[in-house]
py3Dmol code that shows the C-alpha trace and the ligand (Angstrom):
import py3Dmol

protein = """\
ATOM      1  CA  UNK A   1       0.000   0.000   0.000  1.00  0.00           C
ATOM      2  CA  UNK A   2       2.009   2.776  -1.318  1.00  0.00           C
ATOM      3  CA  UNK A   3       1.482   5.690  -1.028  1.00  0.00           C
ATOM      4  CA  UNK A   4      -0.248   4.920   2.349  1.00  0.00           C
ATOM      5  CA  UNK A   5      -2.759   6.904   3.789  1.00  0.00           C
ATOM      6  CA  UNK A   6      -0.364   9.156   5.514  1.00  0.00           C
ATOM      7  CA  UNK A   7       2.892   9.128   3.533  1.00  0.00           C
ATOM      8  CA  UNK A   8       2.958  10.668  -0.179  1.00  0.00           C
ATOM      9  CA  UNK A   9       6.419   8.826  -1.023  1.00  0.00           C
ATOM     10  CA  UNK A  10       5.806   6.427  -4.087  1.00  0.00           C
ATOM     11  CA  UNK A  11       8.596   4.160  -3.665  1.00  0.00           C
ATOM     12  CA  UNK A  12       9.950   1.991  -0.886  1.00  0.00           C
ATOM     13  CA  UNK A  13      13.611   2.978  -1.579  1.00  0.00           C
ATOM     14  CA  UNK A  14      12.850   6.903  -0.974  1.00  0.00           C
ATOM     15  CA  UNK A  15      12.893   6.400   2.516  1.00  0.00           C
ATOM     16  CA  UNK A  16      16.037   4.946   4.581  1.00  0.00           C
ATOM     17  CA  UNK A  17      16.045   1.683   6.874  1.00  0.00           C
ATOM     18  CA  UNK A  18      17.075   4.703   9.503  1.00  0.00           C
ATOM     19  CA  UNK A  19      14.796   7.491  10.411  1.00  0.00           C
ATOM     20  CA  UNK A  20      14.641  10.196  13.400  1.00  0.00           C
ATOM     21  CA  UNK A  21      11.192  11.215  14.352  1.00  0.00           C
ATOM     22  CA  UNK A  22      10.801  14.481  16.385  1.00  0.00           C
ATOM     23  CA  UNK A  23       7.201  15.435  16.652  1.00  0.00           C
ATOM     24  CA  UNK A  24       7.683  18.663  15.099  1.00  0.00           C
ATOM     25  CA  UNK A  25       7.373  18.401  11.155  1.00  0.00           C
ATOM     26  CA  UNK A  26       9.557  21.393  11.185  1.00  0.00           C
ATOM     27  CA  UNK A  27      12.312  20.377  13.180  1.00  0.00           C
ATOM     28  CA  UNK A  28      12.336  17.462  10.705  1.00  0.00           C
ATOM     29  CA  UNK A  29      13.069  20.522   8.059  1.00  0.00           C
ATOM     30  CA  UNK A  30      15.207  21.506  10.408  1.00  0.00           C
ATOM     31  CA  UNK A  31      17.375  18.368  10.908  1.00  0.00           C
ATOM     32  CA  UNK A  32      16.765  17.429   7.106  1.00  0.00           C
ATOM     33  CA  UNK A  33      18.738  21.373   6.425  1.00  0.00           C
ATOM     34  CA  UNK A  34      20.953  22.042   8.921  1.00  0.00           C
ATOM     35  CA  UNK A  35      22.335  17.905   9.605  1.00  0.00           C
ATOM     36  CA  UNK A  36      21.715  15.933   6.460  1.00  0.00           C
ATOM     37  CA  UNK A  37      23.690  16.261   2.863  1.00  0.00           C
ATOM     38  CA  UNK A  38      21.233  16.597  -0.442  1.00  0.00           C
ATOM     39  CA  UNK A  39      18.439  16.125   1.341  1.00  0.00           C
ATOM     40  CA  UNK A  40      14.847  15.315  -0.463  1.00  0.00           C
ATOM     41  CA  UNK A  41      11.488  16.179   0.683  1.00  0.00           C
ATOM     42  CA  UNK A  42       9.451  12.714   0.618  1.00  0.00           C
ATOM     43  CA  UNK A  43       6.153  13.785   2.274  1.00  0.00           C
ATOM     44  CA  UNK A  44       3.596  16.653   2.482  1.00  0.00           C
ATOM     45  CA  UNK A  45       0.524  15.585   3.432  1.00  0.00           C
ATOM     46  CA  UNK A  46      -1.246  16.979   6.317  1.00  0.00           C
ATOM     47  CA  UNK A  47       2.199  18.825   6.389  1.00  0.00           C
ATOM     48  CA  UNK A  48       4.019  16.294   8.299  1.00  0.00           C
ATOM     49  CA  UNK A  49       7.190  16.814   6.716  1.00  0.00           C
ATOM     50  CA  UNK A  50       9.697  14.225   5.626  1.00  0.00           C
ATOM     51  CA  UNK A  51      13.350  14.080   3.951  1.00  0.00           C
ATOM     52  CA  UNK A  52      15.572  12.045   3.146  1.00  0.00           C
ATOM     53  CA  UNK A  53      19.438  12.627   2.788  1.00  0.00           C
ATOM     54  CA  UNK A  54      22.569  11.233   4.233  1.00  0.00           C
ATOM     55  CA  UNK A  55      24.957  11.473   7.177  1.00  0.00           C
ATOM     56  CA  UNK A  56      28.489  10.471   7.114  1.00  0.00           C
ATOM     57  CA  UNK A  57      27.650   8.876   4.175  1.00  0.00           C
ATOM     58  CA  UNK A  58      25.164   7.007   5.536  1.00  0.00           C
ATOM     59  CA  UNK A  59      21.199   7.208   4.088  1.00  0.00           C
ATOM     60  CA  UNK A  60      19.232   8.637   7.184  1.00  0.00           C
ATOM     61  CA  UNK A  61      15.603   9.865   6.729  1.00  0.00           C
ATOM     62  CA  UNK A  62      13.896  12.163   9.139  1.00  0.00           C
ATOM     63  CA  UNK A  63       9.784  13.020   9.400  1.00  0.00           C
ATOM     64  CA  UNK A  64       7.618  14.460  11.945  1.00  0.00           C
ATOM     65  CA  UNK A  65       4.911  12.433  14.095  1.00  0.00           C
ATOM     66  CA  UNK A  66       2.902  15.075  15.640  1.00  0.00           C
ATOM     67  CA  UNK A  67       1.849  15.069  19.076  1.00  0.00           C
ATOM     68  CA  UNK A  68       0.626  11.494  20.720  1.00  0.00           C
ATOM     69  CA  UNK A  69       0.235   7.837  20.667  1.00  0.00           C
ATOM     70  CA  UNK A  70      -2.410   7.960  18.085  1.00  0.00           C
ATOM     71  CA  UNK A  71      -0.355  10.305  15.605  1.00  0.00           C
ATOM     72  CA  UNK A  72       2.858   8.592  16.300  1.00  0.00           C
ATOM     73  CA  UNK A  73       1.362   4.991  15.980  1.00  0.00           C
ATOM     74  CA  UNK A  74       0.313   5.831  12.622  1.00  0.00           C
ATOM     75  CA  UNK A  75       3.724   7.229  10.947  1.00  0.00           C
ATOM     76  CA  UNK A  76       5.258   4.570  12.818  1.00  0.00           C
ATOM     77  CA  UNK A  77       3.428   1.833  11.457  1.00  0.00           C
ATOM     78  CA  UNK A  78       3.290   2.555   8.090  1.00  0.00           C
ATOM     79  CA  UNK A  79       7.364   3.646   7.914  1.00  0.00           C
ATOM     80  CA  UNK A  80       7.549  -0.383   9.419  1.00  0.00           C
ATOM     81  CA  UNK A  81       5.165  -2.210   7.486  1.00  0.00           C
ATOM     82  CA  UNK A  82       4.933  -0.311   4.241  1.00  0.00           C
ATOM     83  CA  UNK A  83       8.446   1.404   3.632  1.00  0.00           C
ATOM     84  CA  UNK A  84      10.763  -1.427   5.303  1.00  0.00           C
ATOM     85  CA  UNK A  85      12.018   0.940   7.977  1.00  0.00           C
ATOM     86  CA  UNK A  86      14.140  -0.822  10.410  1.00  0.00           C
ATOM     87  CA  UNK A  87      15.707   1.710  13.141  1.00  0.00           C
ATOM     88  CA  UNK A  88      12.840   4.558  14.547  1.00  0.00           C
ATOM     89  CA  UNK A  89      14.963   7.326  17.044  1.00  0.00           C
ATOM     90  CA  UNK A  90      12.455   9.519  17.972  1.00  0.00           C
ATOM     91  CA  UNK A  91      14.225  12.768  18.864  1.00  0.00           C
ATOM     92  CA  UNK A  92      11.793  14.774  21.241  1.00  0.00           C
ATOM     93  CA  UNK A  93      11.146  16.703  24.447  1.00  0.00           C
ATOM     94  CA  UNK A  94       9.808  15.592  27.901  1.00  0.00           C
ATOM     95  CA  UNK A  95       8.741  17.505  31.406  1.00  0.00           C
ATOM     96  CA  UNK A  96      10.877  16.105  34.088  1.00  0.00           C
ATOM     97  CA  UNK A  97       9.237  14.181  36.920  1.00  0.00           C
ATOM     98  CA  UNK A  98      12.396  13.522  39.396  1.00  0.00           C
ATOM     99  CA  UNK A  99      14.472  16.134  41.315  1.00  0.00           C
ATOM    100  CA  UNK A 100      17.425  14.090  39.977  1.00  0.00           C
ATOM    101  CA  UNK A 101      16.450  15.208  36.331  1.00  0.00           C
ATOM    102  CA  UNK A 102      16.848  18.833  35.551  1.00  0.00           C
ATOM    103  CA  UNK A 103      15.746  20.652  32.774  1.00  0.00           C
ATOM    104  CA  UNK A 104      18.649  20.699  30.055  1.00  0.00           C
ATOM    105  CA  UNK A 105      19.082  17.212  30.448  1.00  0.00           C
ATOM    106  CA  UNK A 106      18.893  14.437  28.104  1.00  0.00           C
ATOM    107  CA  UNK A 107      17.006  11.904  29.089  1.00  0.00           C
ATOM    108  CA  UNK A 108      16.494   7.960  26.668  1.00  0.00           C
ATOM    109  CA  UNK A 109      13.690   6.159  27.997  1.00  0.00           C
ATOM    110  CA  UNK A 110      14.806   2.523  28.340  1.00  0.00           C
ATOM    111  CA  UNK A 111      11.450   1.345  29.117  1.00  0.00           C
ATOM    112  CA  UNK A 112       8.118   3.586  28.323  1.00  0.00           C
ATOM    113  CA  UNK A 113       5.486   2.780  30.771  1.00  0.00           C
ATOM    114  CA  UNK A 114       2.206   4.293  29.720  1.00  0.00           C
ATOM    115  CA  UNK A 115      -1.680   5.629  30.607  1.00  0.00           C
ATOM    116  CA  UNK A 116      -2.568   4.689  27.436  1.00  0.00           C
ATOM    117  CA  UNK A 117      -4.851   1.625  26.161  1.00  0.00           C
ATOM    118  CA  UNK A 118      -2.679   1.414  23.223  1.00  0.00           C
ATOM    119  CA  UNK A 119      -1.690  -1.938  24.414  1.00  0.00           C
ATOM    120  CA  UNK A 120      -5.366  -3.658  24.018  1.00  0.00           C
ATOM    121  CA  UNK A 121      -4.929  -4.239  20.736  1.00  0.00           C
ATOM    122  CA  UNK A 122      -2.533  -6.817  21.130  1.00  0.00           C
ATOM    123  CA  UNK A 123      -5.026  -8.645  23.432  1.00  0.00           C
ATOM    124  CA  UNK A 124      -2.647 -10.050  26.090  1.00  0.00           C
ATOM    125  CA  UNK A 125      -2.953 -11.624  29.215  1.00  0.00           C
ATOM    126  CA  UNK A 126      -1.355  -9.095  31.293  1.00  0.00           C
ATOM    127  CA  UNK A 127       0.498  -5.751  31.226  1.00  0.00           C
ATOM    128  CA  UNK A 128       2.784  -5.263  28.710  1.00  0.00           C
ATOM    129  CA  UNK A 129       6.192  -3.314  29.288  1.00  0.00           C
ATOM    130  CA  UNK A 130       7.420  -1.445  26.564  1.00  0.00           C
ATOM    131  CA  UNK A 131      11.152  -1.317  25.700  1.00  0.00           C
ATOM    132  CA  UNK A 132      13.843   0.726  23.503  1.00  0.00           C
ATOM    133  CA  UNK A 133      16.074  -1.963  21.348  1.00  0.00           C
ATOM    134  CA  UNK A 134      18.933  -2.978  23.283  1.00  0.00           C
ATOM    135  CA  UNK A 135      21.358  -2.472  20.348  1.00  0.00           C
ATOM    136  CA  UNK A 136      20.266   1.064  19.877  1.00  0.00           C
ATOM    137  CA  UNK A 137      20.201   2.323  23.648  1.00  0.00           C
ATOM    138  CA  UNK A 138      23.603   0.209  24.231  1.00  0.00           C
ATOM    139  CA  UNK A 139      24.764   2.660  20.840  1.00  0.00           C
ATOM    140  CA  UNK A 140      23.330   5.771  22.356  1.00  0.00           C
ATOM    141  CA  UNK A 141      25.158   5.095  25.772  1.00  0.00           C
ATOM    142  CA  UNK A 142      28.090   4.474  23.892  1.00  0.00           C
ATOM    143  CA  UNK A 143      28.189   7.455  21.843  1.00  0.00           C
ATOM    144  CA  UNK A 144      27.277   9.567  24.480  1.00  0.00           C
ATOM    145  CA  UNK A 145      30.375   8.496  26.932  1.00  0.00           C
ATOM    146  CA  UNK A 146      32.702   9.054  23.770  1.00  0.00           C
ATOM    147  CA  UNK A 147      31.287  12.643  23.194  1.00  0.00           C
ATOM    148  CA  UNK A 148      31.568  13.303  27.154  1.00  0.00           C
ATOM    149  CA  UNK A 149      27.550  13.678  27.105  1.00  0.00           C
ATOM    150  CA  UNK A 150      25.762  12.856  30.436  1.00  0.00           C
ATOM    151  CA  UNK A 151      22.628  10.916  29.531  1.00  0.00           C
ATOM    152  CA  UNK A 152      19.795  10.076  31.931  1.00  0.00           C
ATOM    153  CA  UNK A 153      18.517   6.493  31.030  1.00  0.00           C
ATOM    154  CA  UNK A 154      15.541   4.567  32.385  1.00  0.00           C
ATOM    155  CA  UNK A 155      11.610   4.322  32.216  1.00  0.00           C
ATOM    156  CA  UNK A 156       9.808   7.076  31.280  1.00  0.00           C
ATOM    157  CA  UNK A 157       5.866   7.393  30.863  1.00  0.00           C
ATOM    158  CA  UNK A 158       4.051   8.076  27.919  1.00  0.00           C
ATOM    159  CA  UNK A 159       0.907   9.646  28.700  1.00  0.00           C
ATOM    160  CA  UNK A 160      -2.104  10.094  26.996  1.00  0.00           C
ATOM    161  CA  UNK A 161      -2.828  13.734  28.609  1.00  0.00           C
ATOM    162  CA  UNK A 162      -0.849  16.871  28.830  1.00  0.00           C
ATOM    163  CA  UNK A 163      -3.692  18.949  30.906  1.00  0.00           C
ATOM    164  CA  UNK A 164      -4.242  16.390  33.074  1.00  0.00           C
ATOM    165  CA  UNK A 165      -7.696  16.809  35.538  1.00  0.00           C
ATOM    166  CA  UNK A 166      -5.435  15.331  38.081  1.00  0.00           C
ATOM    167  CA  UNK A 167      -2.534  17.956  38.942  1.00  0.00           C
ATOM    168  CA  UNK A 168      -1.303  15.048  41.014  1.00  0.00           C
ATOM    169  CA  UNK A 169      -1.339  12.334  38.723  1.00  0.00           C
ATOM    170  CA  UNK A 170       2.315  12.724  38.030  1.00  0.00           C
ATOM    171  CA  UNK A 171       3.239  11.897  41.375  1.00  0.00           C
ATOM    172  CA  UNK A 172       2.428   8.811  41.219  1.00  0.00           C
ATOM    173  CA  UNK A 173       4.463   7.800  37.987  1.00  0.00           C
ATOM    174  CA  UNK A 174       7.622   9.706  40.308  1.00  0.00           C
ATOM    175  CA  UNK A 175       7.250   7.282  43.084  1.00  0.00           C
ATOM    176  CA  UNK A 176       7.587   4.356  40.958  1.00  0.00           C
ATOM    177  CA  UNK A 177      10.895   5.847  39.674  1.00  0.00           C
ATOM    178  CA  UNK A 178      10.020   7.228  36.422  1.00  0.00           C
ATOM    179  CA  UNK A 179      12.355   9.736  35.038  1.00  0.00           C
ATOM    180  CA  UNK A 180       9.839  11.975  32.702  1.00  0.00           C
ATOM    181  CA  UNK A 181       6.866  12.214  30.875  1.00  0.00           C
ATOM    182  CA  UNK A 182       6.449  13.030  27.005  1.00  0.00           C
ATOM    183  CA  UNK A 183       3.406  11.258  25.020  1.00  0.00           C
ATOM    184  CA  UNK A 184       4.727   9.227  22.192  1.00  0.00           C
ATOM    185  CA  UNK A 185       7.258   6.714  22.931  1.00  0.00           C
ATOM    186  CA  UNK A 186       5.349   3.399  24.474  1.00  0.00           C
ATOM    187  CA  UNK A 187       3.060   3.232  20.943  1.00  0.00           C
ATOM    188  CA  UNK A 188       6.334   3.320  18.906  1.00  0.00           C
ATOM    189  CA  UNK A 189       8.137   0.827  21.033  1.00  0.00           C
ATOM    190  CA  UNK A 190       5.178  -1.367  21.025  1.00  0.00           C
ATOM    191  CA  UNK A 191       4.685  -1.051  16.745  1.00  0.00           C
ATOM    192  CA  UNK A 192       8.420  -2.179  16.665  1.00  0.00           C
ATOM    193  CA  UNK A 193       8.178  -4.887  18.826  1.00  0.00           C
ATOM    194  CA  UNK A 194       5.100  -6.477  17.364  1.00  0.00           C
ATOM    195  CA  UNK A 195       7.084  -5.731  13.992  1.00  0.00           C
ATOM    196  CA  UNK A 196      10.227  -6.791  15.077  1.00  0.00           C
ATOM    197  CA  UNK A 197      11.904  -3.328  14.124  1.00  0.00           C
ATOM    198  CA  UNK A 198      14.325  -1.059  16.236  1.00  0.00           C
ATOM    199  CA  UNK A 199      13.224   1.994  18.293  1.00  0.00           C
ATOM    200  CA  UNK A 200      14.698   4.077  20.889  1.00  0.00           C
ATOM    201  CA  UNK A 201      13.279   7.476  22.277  1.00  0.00           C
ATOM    202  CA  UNK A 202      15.911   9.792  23.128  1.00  0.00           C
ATOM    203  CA  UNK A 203      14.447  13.226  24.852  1.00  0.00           C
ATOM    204  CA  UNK A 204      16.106  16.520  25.795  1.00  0.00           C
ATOM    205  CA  UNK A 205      14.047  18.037  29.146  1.00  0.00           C
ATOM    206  CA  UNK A 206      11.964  20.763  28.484  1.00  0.00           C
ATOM    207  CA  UNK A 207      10.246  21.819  31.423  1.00  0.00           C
ATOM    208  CA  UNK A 208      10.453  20.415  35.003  1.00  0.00           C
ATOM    209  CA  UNK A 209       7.145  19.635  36.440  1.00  0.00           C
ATOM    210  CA  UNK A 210       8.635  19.176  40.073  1.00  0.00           C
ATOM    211  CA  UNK A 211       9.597  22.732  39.967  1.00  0.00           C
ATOM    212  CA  UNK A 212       8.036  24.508  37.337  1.00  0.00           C
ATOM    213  CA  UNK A 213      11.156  25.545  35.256  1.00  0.00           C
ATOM    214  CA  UNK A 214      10.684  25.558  31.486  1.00  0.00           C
ATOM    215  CA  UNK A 215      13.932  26.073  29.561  1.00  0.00           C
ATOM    216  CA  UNK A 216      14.183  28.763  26.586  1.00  0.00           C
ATOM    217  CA  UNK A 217      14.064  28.401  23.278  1.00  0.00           C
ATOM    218  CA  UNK A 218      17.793  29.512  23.067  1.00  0.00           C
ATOM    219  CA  UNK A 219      18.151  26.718  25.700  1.00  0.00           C
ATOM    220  CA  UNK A 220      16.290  24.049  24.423  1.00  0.00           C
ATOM    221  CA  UNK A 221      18.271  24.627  20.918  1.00  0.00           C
ATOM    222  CA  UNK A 222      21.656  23.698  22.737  1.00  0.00           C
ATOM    223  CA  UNK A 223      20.994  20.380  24.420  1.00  0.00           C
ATOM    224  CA  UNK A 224      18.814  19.601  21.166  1.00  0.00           C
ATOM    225  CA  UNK A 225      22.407  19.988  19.422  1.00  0.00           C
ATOM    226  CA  UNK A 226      23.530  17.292  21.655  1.00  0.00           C
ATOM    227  CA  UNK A 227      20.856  14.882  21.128  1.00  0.00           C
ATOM    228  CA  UNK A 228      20.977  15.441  17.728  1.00  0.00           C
ATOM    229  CA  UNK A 229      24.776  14.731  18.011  1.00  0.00           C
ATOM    230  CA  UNK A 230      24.045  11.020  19.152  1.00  0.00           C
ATOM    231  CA  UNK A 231      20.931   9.902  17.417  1.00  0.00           C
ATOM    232  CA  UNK A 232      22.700  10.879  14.362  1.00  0.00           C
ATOM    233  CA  UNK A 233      25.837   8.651  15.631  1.00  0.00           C
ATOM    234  CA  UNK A 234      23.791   5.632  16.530  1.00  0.00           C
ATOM    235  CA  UNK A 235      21.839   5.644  13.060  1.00  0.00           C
TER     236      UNK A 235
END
"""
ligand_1 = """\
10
HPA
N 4.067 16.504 29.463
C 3.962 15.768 28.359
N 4.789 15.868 27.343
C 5.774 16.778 27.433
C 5.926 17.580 28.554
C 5.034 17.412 29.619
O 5.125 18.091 30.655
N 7.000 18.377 28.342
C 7.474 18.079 27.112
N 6.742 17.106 26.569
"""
view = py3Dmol.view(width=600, height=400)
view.addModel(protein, "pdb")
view.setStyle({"model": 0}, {"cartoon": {"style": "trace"}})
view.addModel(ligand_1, "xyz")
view.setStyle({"model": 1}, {"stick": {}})
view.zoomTo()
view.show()
């Protein structure tokens, strides 16, 4: 099913085994102009942006997934199932839910517990845990200690809600040890799983819901230089 649905690229070739997925369609622009060589535009519709181009050498694509399990579950399935794609970084933000975390971190979510039913589908007789791909959180951690960047790995949640009714909700996830919360990652390590792809979900921290701190844009634009550094290494 090419095009699909969601994706306007006619051919399975146009878009590499690798991909980075920020949530942003124009940070993908971004990434696709300011870290890729002879990069191609490969999707339009609904304006979710996505190139194609290379790194080192090495054919990388990026796209956007918008905001949420829903959105992300979509892209991520048909990049999988229709285009052949084998290694899914998303590259986004998160609020931090530990004092240990501060904003201006970089935090990879080893495991993505979620509030999500996203998991239903699947039909199984218990809870399942999502998890990043060994290879390419072993790759991150390694590229990271190389480059002298601190990373914060462990579980992180991926919730349904960003106003949640329950300003205490959060809490809750903290005692249990989650690091953050952002709202994509558990439906696109679940997709790969069930498709036996790669993911990993590397996040820099935005905001800090333990004590309010939000970084700025000038900020957020440096530590998103050293994620980028890394996902870019490990694809
Ligand atoms: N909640 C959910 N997703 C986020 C947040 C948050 O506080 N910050 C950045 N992404």
């Amino acid at each position: 099913m090419i095009p699909t649905p969601h994706i306007n690229a006619s051919e399975k070739g146009i878009i590499a085994e690798t991909i980075l997925l920020p949530g942003d369609p124009l940070r993908a622009k971004y990434i696709a102009e300011h870290y890729l060589e002879s990069a191609a535009q490969f999707n339009a519709t609904r304006n979710m942006l996505g190139y194609t181009g290379t790194y080192k050498g090495k054919k990388v694509s990026v796209m956007g997934t918008g905001m949420g399990m829903p959105s992300m579950g979509i892209y991520s399935y048909e990049l999988i199932h229709f285009y052949g794609v084998k290694n899914l970084i998303r590259v986004g933000s998160c609020g931090s839910l530990q004092e240990s975390v501060n904003v201006r971190d970089i935090v990879v979510g080893m495991s993505a517990s979620t509030n999500s039913n996203y998991a239903n589908q699947y039909n199984l007789p218990g809870t399942y845990a999502p998890s990043a791909s060994w290879e390419l959180l072993k790759r991150a951690v390694d590229a990271a200690e190389k480059k002298g960047i601190e990373l914060k790995v462990g579980n992180i949640l991926s919730s349904d809600v960003f106003y949640d009714d329950d300003h205490e909700a959060w809490k809750r996830w903290a005692k249990m040890g989650v690091l953050a919360v952002e709202m994509e990652a558990a439906a696109l390590y679940m997709n790969a799983a069930r498709a036996g792809a790669n993911a990993l979900c590397i996040l820099t921290v935005s905001d800090s819901l333990v004590t309010q701190e939000a970084t700025t844009a000038q900020e957020r634009q440096n530590t998103f230089t050293q994620m980028m550094e890394i996902a870019l290494e490990i694809a």
